[in-house]
C-alpha positions in Angstrom: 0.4 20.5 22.8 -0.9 17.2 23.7 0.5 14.1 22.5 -2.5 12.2 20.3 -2.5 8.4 21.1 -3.2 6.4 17.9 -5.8 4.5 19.7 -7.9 7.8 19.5 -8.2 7.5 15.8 -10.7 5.6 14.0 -10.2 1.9 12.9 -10.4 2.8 9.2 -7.8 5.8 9.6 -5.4 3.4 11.0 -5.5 1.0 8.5 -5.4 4.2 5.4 -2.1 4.8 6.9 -0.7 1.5 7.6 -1.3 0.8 3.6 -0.1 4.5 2.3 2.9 3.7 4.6 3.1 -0.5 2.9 2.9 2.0 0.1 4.8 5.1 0.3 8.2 3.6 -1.5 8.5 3.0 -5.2 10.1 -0.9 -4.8 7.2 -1.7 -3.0 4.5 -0.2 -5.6 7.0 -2.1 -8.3 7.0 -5.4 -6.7 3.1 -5.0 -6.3 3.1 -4.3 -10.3 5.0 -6.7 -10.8 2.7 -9.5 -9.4 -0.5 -7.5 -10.5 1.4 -8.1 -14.5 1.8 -11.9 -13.7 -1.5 -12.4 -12.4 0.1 -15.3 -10.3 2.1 -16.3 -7.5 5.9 -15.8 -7.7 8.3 -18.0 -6.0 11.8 -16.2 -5.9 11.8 -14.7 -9.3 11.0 -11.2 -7.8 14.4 -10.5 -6.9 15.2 -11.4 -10.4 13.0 -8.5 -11.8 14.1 -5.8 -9.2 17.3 -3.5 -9.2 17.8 -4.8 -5.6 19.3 -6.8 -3.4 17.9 -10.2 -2.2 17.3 -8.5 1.2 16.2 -5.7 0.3 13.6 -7.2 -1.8 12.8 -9.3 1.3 12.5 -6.5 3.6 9.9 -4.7 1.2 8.1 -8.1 0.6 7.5 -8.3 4.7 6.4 -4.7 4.7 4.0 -5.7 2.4 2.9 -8.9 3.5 2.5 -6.7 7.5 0.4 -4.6 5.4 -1.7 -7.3 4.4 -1.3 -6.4 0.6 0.6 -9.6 -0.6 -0.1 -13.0 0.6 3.2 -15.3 1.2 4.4 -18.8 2.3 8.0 -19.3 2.6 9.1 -23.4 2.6 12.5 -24.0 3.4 15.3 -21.4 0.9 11.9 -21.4 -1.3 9.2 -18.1 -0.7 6.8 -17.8 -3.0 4.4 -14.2 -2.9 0.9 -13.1 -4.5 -1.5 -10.6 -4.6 -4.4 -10.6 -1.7 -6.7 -9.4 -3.7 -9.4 -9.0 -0.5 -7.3 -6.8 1.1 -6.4 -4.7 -2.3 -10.2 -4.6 -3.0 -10.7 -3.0 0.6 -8.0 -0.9 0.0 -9.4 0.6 -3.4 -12.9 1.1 -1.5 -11.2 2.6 1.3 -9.1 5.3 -0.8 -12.4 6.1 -2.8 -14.6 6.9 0.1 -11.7 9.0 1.6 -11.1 10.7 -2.1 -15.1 11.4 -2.2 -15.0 13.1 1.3 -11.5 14.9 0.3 -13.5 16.4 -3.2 -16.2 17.2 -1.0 -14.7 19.1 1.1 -13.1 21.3 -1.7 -16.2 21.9 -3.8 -17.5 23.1 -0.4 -14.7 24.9 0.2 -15.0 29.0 0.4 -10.8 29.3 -0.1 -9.6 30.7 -3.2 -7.6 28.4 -5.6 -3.9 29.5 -5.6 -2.7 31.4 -8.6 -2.5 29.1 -11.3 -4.1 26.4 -10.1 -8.1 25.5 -11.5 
């Protein structure tokens, strides 16, 4: 079996994953709550909110930030952290247009559901 090069997929594919990967551990989806509920930036007071350690919380934070989901300028012992709300916006349309094709593809699907699943 061949190896597949990631530069054979499609710009928008690569970018789905990079996010479900930004997304794909629960600190990350809480720290992401957790600036969504303060509808602001937060300068250090994350760490204060999560059941983690300073660099852990860090090390999600730049996952995040890679990911282009959160938006962050760090001054001196002082980082502060937001929402990019462009990027999460792109990320919402992105998901829904993948969600449509995925539905689509079942309604036209000829498999039978398993038992016990509608």
């Amino acid at each position: 079996m061949p190896i597949t090069k990631i530069e054979e997929f499609k710009t928008k594919e690569i970018r789905l994953s990079k996010w479900a990967k930004a997304l794909a551990h629960p600190a990350r989806v809480a720290i992401l709550r957790t600036l969504a509920e303060r509808n602001a930036c937060i300068c250090g007071e994350i760490v204060e909110v999560m059941p983690l350690a300073q660099a852990t919380v860090s090390q999600h934070l730049k996952e995040l930030k890679d990911a282009g989901l959160v938006k962050g300028t760090v001054e001196g012992p002082s980082s502060c952290y937001c929402l990019n709300g462009e990027m999460i916006n792109e990320l919402a349309q992105d998901l829904n247009k993948l969600f449509d094709e995925l539905l689509s593809g079942c309604a036209a699907s000829s498999c039978p559901p398993k038992k016990g699943r509608q």
